[in-house]
C-alpha positions in Angstrom: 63.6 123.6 124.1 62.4 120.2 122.8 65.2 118.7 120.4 64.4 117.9 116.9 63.1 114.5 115.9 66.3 112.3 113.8 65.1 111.0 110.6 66.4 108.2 108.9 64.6 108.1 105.5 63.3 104.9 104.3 65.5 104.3 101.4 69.0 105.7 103.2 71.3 103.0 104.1 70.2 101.7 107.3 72.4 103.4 110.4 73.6 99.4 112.0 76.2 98.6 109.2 74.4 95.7 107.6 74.3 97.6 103.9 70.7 97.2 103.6 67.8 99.8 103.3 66.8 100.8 106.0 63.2 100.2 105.5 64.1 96.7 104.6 66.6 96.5 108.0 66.1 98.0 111.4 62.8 100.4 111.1 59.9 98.1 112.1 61.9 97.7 114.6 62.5 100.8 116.7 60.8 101.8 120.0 60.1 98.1 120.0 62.2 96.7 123.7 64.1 95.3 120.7 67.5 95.7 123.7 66.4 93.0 126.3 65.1 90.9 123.0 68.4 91.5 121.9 70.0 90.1 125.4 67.3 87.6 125.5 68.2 85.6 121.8 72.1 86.0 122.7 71.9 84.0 126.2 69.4 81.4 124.3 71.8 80.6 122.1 70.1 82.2 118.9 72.9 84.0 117.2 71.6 84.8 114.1 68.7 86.3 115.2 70.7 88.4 118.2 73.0 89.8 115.7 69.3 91.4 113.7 68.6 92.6 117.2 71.6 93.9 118.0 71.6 95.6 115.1 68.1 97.3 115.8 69.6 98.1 119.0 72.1 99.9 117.5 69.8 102.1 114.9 67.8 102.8 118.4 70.2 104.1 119.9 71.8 106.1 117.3 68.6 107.9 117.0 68.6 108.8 120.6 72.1 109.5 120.2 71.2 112.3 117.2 68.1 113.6 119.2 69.4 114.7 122.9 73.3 114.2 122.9 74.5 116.2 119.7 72.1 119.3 120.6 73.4 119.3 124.0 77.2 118.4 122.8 76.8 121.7 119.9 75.5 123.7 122.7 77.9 123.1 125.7 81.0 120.5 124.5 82.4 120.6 128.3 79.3 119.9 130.0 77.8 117.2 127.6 81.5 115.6 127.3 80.1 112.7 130.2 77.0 111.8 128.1 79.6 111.5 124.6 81.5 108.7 126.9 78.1 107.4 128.0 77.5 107.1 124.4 80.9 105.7 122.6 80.8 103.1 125.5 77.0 102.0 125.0 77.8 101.7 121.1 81.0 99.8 121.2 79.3 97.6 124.0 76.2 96.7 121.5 78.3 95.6 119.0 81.3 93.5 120.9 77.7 91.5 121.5 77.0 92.1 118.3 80.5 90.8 117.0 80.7 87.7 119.6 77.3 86.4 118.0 78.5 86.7 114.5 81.6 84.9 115.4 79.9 82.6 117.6 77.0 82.0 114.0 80.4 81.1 112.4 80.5 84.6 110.4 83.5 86.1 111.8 84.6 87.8 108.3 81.3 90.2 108.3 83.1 91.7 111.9 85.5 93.5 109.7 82.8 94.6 107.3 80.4 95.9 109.7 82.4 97.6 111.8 83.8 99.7 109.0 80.5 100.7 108.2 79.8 102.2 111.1 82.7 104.4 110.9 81.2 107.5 111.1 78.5 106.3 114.2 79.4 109.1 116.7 81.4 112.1 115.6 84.0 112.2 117.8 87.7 110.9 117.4 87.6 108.8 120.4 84.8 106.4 119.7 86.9 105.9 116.7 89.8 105.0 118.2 88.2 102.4 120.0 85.9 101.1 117.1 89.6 100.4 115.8 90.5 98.7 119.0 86.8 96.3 118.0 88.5 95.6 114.6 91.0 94.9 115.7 90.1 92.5 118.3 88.8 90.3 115.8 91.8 89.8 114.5 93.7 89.5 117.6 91.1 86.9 118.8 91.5 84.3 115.5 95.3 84.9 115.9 95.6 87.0 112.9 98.0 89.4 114.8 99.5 91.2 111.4 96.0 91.9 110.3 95.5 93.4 114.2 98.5 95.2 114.0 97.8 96.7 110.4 94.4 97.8 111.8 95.7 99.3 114.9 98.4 101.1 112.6 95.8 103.5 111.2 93.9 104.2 114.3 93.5 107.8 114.9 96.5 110.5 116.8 95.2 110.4 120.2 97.1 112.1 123.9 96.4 108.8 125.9 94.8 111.3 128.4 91.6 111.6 126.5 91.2 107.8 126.5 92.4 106.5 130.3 89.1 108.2 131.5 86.8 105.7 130.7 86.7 101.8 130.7 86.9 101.1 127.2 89.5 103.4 126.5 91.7 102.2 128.8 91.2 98.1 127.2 91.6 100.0 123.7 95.1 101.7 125.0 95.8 98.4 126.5 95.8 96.2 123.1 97.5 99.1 121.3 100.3 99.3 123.1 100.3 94.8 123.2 100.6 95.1 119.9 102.6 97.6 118.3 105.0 98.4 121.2 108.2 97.1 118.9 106.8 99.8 116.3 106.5 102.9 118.9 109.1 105.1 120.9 109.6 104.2 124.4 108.5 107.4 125.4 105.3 106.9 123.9 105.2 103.0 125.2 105.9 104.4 128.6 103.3 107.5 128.4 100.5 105.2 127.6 101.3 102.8 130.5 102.1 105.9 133.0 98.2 106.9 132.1 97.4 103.6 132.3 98.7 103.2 135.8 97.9 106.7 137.3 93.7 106.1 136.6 93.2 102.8 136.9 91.3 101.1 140.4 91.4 97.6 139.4 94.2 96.3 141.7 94.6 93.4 138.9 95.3 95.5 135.9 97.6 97.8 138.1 99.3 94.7 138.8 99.6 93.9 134.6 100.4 97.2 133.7 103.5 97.0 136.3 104.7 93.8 134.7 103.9 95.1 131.0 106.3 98.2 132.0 108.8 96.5 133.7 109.2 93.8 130.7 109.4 96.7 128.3 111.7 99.0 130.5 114.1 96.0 130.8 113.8 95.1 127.0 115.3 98.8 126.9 117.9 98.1 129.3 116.8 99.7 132.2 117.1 97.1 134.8 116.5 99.0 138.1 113.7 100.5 137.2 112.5 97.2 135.7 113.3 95.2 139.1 111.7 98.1 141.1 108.4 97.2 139.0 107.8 94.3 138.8 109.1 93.9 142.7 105.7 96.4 143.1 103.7 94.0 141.4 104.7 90.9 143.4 104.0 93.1 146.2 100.7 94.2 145.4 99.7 90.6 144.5 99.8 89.6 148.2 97.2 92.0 149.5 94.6 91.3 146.2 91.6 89.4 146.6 90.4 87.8 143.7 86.7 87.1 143.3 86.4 84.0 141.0 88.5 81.4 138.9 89.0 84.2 136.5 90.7 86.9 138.5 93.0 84.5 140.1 94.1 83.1 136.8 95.0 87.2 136.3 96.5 87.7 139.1 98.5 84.0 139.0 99.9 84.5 135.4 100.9 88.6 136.3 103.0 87.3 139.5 104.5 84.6 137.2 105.9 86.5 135.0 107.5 89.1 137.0 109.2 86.4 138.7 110.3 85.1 135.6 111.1 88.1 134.2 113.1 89.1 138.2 114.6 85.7 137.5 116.5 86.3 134.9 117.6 89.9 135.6 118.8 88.4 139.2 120.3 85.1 137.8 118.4 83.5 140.2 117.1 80.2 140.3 114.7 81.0 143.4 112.9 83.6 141.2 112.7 80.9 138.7 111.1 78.2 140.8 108.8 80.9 142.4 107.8 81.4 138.7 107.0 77.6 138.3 104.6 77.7 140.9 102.3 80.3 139.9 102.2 78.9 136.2 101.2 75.8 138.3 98.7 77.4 139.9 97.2 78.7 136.2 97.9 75.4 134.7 95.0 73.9 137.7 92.7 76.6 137.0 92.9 75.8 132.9 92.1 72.2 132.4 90.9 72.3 129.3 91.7 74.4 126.7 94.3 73.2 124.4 95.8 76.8 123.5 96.2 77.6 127.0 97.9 75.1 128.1 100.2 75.2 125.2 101.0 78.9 126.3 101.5 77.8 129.7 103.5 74.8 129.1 105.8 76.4 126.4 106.0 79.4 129.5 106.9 77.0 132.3 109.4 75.0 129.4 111.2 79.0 129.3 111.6 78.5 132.9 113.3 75.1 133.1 115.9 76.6 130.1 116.9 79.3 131.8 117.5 76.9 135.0 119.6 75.2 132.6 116.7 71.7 133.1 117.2 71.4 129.5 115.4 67.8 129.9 112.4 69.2 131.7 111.8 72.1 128.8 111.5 70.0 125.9 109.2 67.7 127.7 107.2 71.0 128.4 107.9 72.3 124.8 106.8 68.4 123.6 103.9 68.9 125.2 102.4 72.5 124.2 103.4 71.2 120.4 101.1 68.5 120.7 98.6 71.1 122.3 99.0 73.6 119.4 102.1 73.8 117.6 103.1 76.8 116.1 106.2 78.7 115.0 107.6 79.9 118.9 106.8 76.7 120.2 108.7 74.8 117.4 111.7 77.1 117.9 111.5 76.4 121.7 111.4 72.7 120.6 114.7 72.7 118.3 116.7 74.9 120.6 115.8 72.8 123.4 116.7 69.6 121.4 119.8 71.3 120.1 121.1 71.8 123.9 121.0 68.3 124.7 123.0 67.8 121.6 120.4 66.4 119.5 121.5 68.3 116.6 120.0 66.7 113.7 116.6 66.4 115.4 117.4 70.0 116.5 117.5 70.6 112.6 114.5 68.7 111.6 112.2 70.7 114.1 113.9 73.7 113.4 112.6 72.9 109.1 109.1 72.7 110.0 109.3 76.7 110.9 107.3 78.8 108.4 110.0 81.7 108.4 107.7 83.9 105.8 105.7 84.2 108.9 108.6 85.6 111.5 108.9 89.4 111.7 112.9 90.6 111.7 112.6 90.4 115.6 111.8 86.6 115.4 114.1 86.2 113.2 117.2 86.8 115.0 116.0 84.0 117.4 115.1 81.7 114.0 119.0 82.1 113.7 119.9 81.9 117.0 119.1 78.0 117.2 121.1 77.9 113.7 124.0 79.2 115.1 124.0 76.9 118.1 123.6 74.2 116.0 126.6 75.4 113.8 128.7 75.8 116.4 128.5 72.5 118.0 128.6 70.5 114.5 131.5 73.0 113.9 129.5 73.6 111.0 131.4 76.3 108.8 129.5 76.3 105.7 126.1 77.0 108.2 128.0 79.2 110.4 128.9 81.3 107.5 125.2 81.4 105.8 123.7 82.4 109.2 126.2 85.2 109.7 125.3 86.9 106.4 121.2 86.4 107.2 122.1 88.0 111.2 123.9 90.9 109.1 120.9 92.0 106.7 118.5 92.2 109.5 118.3 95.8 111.7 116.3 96.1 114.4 115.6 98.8 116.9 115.1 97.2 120.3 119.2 97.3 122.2 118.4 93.5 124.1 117.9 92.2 120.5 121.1 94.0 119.0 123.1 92.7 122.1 121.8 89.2 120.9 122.5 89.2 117.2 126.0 90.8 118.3 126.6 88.2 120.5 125.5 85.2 117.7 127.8 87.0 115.2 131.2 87.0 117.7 130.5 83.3 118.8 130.0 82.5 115.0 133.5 84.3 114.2 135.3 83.3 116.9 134.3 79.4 114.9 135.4 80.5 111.9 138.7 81.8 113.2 139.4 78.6 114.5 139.3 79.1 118.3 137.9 76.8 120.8 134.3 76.3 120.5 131.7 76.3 123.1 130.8 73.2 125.2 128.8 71.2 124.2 125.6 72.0 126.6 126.7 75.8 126.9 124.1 78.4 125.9 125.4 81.7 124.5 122.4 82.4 122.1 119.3 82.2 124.5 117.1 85.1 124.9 117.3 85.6 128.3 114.3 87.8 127.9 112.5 85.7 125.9 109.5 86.4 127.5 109.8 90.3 127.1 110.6 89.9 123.3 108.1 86.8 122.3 105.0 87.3 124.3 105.2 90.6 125.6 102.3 91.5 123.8 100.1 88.3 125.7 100.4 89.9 128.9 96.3 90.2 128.6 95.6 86.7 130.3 92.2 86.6 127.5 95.1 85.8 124.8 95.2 82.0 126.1 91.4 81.7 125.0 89.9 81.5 128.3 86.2 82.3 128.0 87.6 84.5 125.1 85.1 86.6 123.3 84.4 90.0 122.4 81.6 90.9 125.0 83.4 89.5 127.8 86.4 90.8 126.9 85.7 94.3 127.0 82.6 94.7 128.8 83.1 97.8 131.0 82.8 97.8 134.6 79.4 99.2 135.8 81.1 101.8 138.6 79.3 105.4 138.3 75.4 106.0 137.7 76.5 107.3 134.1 77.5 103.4 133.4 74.6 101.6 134.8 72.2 102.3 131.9 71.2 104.4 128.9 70.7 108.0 130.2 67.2 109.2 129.9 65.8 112.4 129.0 64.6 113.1 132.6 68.3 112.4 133.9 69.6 114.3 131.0 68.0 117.4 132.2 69.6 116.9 135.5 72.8 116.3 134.4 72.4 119.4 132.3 70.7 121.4 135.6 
């Protein structure tokens, strides 16, 4: 049975998202070749006419996605469920090009617009879900991490099972759980990461996903299971091969921050200096991006303070500020100051802070580098101001309430009048700093390495269903 033609009628709103007619948008377009034009214009350079192309692309294919997949899909839901993935992926691949030449054309803010637009594309609940994993990218790309986070917040109810089986579902699950982890259960932090783990074949994202779980299951106080991890990782690191400058920044950064993250669960300044070394190794592969290297020198800065080099982290923390400063690299910068006892330049680092822009979970190490500084001015007017701020804020995660606890008794046993702390001594560090700051940079594209939307989440190419658009003639085969 042939399937019914798809109309789009002339005056409708065109199908691509751009709010136009669509006689006035994509029609003269279709059953043009308008996809390699499309490819064509983006690798010349010519943004603003890729992102019309793309666009077409996008109308073409939701017409072929209206003529042979819904039929089939109505007909038999189980068999035709492979051709709905083939479909969701080959959208949300046209328009992560689409959205890397807008933002590359200097039009970022239409991402949002369009994307929204589009909404209703393909019926099916996970194509949304990772159309809100596309918004949110945008966001997550220009740093706007609330506005990811708010996005992500009303993405749809999904078992994590229906998304691990195909490649963008898996990068979708991957940013949801970066980014909201502080706002979800551990049960459901850990479900998504058991998925994560159980289907994926790339031996570097099995590798991430180890150190992502065994950061979050050590945030939660489970410090076997976290050392057992990220031990795993270290190990499968020695028998991966990676294939360009790319990979082995992966697979460099992964391996440095399970030892990190081993050296401070051990105490061990071996771990520590094992850590140095593979952020060495990123920091020769990244030679010039500023925002990199600022991550990777405010990471290897962590590193020297928890080897108690105070000297040696703020020279790294002097250096990622004049990289690009923000507000965890000026709190690294006054706590680092204020444990070589440079208290008032401790305090006048520690004022450029934007603290409107710290959630409750930054803010506890905001006060942290207060308190230190209190304690060794004997401060008791600030000692007293910080305690009533620590006792306001509630948070959820048990490594942050053991830190605000700890603040709190140093800052009484000052006010009671007992011996304070030395001078260089460090009661108020986040040990876990890592795990509580950053865990939600563990994708190495957050250091703006070749960072963009197409290559972020283009899909690997692995089964015939991936290599291109299904045709009619294969459609009857896969249907046979």
């Amino acid at each position: 049975m042939i399937p019914p033609r798809y109309k789009i009628g002339r005056n409708a709103s065109c199908p691509c998202g751009s709010g136009k007619k669509y006689k006035k948008c994509c029609q003269l377009f279709i059953n043009t070749g308008i996809r390699d034009r499309a490819t064509e214009l983006q690798k010349a350079g010519n943004y603003r006419q890729a992102v019309l192309a793309y666009r077409a692309w996008a109308t073409q294919y939701k017409i072929w996605h209206e003529e042979h997949t819904v039929p089939f899909f109505r007909a038999r839901p189980s068999a035709a469920d492979d051709l709905m993935i083939v479909d969701i992926q080959a959208v949300i691949s046209i328009y992560s090009s689409l959205s890397h030449c807008l933002m590359m054309d200097g039009r970022p803010e239409e991402i949002d617009e369009v994307l929204q637009r589009i909404s209703a594309f393909i019926d099916d609940d996970r194509y949304r879900f990772c159309l809100v994993f596309l918004r949110a990218l945008r966001f997550a790309i220009t740093k706007e991490f609330d506005s990811a986070t708010a996005v992500l917040q009303n993405a749809p109810v999904l078992q994590p099972e229906r998304l691990v089986s195909f490649e963008y579902g898996r990068v979708s699950l991957r940013l949801f759980v970066d980014l909201l982890w502080t706002q979800l259960p551990l049960e459901r932090n850990l479900r998504i990461l058991d998925c994560l783990l159980s289907s994926e074949e790339d031996p570097l994202l099995t590798i991430e996903d180890r150190v992502h779980k065994g950061l979050l299951l050590y945030v939660y106080k489970d410090r076997a299971s976290s050392l057992d991890l990220l031990q795993s990782a270290v190990d499968l690191a020695q028998t991966a091969e990676p294939k360009n400058a790319k990979q082995r920044l992966q697979l460099h950064l992964a391996i440095a921050r399970a030892h990190e993250q081993m050296a401070f669960i051990h105490n061990s300044h071996s771990e520590g200096q094992l850590a140095l070394d593979e952020y060495q190794k990123v920091v020769n592969i990244v030679d010039d991006d500023n925002e990199a290297l600022a991550s990777l020198h405010q990471s290897i800065g962590h590193v020297h303070d928890f080897m108690d080099d105070f000297r040696q982290a703020q020279e790294h923390f002097d250096i990622a500020n004049r990289l690009s400063s923000n507000n965890y690299i000026l709190m690294d910068l006054s706590r680092a100051k204020a444990l070589l006892g440079k208290l008032d330049e401790a305090l006048e680092w520690h004022a450029r802070i934007d603290k409107g822009e710290l959630d409750e979970h930054h803010l506890i190490d905001y006060y942290s580098v207060l308190a230190q500084v209190a304690i060794q001015k004997e401060d008791r007017d600030l000692a007293t101001s910080v305690d009533v701020s620590l006792s306001k804020i509630r948070v959820e995660l048990p490594v942050l309430n053991d830190l605000r606890n700890e603040i709190r008794l140093g800052l009484m046993r000052m006010l009671s009048q007992e011996e304070p702390p030395k001078k260089h001594s460090k009661p108020f560090l986040l040990k876990t700093r890592e795990a509580i700051n950053r865990i939600f940079l563990l994708q190495p594209n957050f250091f703006g390495l070749g960072l963009n939307l197409n290559n972020l989440i283009e899909p690997r190419r692995t089964s015939q269903l991936d290599k291109k658009r299904v045709t009619t003639d294969e459609r009857d085969s896969i249907r046979s």
